[in-house]
N, C-alpha and C positions, 0 to 999 in steps of 0.2 A: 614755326611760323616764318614767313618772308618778311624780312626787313632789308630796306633800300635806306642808302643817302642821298638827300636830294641836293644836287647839284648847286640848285639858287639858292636854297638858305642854308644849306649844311646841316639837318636836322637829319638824323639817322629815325626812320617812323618803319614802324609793324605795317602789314598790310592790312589793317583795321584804320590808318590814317587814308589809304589809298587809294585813290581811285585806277582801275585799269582802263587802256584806251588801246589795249589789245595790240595786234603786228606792227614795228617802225621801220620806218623806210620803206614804204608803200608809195608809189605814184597813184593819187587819189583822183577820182573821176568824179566829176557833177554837173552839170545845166551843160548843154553843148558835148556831150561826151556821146559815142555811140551806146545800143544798146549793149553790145559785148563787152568794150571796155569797163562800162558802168556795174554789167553783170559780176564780171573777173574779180573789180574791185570789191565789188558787196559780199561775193560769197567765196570765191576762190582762193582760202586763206591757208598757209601753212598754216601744219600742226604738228612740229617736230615734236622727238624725243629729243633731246639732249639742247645744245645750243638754242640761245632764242632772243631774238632783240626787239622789246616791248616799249611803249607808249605810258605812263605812268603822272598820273597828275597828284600833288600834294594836296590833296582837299580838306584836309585839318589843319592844314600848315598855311605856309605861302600860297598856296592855290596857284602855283604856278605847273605846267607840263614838264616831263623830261624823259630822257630813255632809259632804259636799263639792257645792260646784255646777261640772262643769266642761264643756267641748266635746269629744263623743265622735269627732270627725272630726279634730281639732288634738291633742288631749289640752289646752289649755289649761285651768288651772284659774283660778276667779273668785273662789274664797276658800274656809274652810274657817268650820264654826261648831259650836256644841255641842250633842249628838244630842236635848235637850229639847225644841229649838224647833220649837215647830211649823207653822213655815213661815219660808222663806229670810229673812233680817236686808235690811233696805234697802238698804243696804251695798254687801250682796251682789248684790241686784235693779239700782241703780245701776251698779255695775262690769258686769255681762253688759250694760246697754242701752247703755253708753259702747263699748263693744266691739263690739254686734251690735246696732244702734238699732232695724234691721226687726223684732226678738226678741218672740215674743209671753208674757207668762207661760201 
């Protein structure tokens, strides 16, 4: 089973506490977007094997959002961070290339 810690409250939860919000760090299109942009966004979604940086809301918990970067093939996860940033903490870039050195961002 997938277990994350959540960044806000520090509560290590199953993924039976949580909610998916699916790919992060997406530039999101709505009201005023073209039709393509808008298309791209709705349906034109990676689906890697391996690395993958996810959307993830605590919804038994804090009901707060956040990201996770983890491996869709192991489930391993690389770390968890606050749904502000935008774009993965060093940290976190560090820990996945200690783990998978071939890794490309």
């Amino acid at each position: 089973m997938l277990t994350l810690t959540c960044p806000c409250c520090g509560v290590t939860a199953e993924e039976t506490e949580l909610a998916p919000g699916y790919e992060a760090h997406l530039k999101r299109f709505g009201p005023g977007s073209t039709d393509a942009e808008f298309e791209s966004y709705m349906f034109a979604r990676k689906n890697p094997k391996g690395v993958h940086f996810e959307r993830w809301r605590h919804a038994y918990g804090c009901g707060k959002w956040f990201l996770a970067a983890r491996c869709t093939a192991t489930l391993e996860v690389f770390g968890t961070y606050p749904a502000q940033t935008t774009e993965p903490p060093a940290a976190i870039l560090d820990a996945i290339r200690a783990r998978r050195p071939d890794w490309k961002a």
